[in-house]
C-alpha positions in Angstrom: 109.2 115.1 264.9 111.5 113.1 267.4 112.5 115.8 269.9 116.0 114.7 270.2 116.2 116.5 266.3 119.7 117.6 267.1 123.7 116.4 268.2 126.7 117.1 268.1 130.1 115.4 269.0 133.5 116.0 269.6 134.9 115.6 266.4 132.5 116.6 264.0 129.9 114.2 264.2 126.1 115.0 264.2 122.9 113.4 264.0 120.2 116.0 262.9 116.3 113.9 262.5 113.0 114.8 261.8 110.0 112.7 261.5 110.7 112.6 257.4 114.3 113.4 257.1 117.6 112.1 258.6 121.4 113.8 258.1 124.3 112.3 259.8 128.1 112.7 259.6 130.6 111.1 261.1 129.1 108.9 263.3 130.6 106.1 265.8 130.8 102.7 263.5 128.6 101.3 266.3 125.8 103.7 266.0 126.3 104.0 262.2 126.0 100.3 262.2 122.4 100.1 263.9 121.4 102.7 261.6 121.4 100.6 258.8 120.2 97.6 260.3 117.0 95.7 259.1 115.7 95.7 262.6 115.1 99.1 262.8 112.1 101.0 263.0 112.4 103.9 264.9 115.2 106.3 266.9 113.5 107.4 270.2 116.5 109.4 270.6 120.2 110.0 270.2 122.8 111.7 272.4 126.7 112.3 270.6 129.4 113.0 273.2 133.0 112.9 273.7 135.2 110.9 271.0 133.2 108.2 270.2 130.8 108.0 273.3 126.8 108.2 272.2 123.7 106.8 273.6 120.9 105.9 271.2 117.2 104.5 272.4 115.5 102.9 269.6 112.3 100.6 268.6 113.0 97.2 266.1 110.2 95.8 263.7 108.7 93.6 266.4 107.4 96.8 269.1 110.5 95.5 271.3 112.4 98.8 272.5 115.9 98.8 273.4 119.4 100.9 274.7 122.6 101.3 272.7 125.7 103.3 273.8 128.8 103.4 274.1 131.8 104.7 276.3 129.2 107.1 278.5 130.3 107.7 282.3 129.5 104.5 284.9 127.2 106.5 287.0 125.0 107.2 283.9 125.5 103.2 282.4 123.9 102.2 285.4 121.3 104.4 285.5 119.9 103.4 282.2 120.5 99.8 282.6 118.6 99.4 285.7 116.5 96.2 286.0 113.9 95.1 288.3 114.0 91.8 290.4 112.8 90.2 287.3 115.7 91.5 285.4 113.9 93.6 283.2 114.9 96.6 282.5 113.3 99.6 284.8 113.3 102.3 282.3 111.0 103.8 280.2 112.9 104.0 277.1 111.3 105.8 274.5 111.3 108.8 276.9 115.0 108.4 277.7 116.2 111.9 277.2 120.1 112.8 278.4 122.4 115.6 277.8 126.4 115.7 278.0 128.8 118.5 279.0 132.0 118.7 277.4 134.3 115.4 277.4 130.9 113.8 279.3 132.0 115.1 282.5 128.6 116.4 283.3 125.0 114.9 282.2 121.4 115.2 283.3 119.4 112.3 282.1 115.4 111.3 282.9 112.9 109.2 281.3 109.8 111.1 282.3 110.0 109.8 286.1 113.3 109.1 287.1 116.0 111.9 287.0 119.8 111.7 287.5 122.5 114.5 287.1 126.2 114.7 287.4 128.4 118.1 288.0 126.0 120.4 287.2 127.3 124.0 286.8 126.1 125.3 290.0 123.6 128.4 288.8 121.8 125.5 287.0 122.3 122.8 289.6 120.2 125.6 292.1 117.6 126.5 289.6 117.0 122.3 289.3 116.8 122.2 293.0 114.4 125.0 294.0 111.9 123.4 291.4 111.8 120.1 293.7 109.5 120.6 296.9 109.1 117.2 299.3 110.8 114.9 297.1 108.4 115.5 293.6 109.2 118.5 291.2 107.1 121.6 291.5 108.0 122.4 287.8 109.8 119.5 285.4 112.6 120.5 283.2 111.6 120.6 279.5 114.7 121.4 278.0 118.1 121.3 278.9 121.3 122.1 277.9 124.9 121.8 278.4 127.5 123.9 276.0 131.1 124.9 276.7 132.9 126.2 279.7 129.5 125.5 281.8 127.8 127.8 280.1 123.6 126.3 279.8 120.2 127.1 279.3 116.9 125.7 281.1 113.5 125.7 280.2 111.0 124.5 282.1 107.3 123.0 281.6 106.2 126.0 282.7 108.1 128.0 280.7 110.4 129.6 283.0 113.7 129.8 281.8 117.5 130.1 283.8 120.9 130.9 281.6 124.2 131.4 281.8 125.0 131.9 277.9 128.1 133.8 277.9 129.5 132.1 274.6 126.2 131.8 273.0 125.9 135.6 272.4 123.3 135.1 269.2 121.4 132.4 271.7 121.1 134.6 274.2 119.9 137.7 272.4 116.9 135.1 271.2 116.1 134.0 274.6 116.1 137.5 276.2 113.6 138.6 273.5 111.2 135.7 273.3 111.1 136.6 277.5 109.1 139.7 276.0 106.9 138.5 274.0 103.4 136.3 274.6 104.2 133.1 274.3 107.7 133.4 273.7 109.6 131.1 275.2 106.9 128.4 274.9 107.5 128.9 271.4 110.8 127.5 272.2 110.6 123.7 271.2 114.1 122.5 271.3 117.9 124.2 271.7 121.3 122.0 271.4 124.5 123.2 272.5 128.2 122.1 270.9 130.0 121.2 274.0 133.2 122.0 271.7 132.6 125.1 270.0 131.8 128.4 271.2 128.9 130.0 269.5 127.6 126.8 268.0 123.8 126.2 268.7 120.6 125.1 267.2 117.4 126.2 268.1 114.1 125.1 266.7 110.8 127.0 267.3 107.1 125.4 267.4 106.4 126.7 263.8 109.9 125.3 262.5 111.8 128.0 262.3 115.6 126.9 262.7 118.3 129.2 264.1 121.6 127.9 264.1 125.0 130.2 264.4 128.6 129.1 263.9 128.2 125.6 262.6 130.9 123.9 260.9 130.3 124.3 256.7 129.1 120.1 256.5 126.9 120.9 259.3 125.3 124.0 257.6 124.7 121.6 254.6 122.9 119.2 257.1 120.8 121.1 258.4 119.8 123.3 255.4 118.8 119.9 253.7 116.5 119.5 256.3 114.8 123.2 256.9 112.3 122.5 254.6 111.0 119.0 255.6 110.9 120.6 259.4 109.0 123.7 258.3 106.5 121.2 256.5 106.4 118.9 259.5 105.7 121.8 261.7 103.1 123.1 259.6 101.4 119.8 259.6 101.2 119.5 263.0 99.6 122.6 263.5 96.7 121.5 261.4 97.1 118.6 263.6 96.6 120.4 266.9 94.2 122.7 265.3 91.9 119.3 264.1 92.2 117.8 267.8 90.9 121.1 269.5 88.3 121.2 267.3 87.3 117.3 268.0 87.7 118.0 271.3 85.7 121.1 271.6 83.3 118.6 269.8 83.8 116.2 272.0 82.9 118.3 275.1 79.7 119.7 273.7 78.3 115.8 272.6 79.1 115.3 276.2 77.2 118.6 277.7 74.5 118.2 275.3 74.3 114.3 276.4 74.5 115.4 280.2 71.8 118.2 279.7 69.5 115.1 277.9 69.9 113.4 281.0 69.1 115.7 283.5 66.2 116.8 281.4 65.2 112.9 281.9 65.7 112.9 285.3 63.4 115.3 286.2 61.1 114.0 284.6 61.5 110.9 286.3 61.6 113.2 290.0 58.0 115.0 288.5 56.5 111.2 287.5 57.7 110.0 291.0 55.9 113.2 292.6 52.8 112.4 290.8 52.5 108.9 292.0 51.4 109.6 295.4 48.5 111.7 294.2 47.2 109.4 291.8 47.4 106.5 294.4 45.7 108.6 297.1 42.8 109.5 293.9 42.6 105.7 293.2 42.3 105.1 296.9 39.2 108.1 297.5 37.6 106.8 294.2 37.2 103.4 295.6 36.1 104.4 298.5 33.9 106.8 296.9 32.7 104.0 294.5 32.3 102.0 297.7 30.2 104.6 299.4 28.6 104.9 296.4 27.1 101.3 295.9 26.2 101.8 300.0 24.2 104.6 299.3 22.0 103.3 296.3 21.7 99.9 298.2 20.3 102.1 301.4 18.5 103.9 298.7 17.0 100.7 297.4 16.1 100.1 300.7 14.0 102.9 301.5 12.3 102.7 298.3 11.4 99.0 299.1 10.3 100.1 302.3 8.3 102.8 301.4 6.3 101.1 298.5 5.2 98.2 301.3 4.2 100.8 303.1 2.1 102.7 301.2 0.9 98.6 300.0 -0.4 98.2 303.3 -1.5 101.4 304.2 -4.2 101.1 301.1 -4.4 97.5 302.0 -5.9 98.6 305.1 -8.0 101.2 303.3 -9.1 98.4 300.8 -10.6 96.3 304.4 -12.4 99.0 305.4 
């Protein structure tokens, strides 16, 4: 499921996606206009802000990935445009991800490495802050959000969270309780603020449960066309996750039972090295021995010999007397 899932605009507009279902309304002609196109593959992402502003990142039919948008603040346009010497563009665009404030007078914006922001309320500007240490973050931003009158929420990647959601009572009263429970705000997979309503929110849970307060009535209709794909789509990638631990718990006991097949091997290899010297130092003593051997019958022959010419003449002798 793309992880944008969820927009709104100024005027009405959203763009609500999952991986199998799409509901729009009221979209900038520009935007509505790539949506349709032939060259399309895939939205990365999508970002609706003031009047007809958006940013959308999105893949054609030939792997090439590219940015759309459209009346978004300079600072930001030339953050996402930024090329290289070679004039290609620096950015790593299916991991885009931006956020605007009301009438796009704030924004934070990354693609995975690179981070910008712009008039940040200042409780969330500080909580961004403290989670850098020497230049690198100690703790990356998962999710944030920008709603009305500065109000916000952040998540981080590990699952701390910071808020100021004094006109996102229903919100709020979610947040403060998934703080309670194990694994609770981890279970929190994506929330979207409207910038222009108070009260108006979506959040969507790791199982696919939807919560969504104050919407207008085409936007309820939206998104309850889509409940049902989402819960579907959540539920498969549970099985998902579920299948790769179990390959990977597979995985890691082919690789201990290969490494303890190995070490069995080499010690057997260290006792056959042992051995060697032995049975070179018995090959060395049974030649000798052999050696010593062939010595002794030779000076045994030799006595014999010497003994039987003895006795020879001795009765030789005997024989002359």
């Amino acid at each position: 499921m793309c992880d944008a899932a969820f927009t709104f605009g100024q005027r009405g507009s959203h763009f609500f996606q999952s991986a199998t279902r799409r509901e729009i309304a009221r979209l900038p002609k520009k935007l509505s206009l790539l949506l349709n196109s032939k060259q399309l593959q895939k939205i990365h992402h999508v970002t609706l802000g003031f009047e007809n502003s958006f940013l959308v990142t999105w893949r054609d039919i030939q792997g090439g990935d590219h940015i759309e948008s459209q009346g978004l603040p300079q600072e930001l346009t030339t953050f996402l445009y930024a090329k290289n010497a070679q004039n290609v563009l620096v950015r790593n665009i299916p991991e885009i991800r931006l956020t605007l404030g009301p009438y796009n007078a704030s924004f934070f914006v990354h693609d995975a490495a690179a981070y910008l922001w712009m008039n940040l309320p200042p409780a969330l500007l500080t909580a961004i802050q403290s989670r850098i240490q020497n230049g690198a973050w100690a703790d990356k931003p998962r999710i944030v959000a920008l709603g009305a009158d500065d109000n916000f929420l952040l998540v981080t990647q590990r699952n701390a969270a910071v808020w100021d959601l004094e006109h996102y009572a229903t919100l709020e009263a979610m947040i403060e309780f998934s703080r309670t429970q194990e694994h609770g705000i981890e279970e929190v997979g994506e929330v979207v603020l409207h910038a222009y309503r108070y009260q108006c929110f979506v959040a969507l849970s790791r199982n696919g449960t939807l919560l969504a307060e104050n919407l207008p009535l085409h936007e309820v209709q939206g998104l309850d066309a889509m409940r049902e794909a989402i819960v579907e789509e959540a539920r498969e990638a549970a099985e998902r996750r579920v299948r790769d631990r179990i390959k990977e718990r597979e995985r890691l006991e082919k690789e201990r039972r290969a490494e303890g097949d190995r070490e069995r091997e080499r010690e057997r290899e260290r006792q056959r090295q042992a051995k060697r010297p032995l049975l070179q130092h018995q090959g060395t003593f049974k030649k000798e021995w052999t050696g010593r051997k062939h010595e002794f019958q030779a000076k045994a022959k030799g006595m014999k010999l010497s003994l039987s010419l003895s006795v020879t003449a001795s009765a030789f002798g005997r024989m002359l007397k």
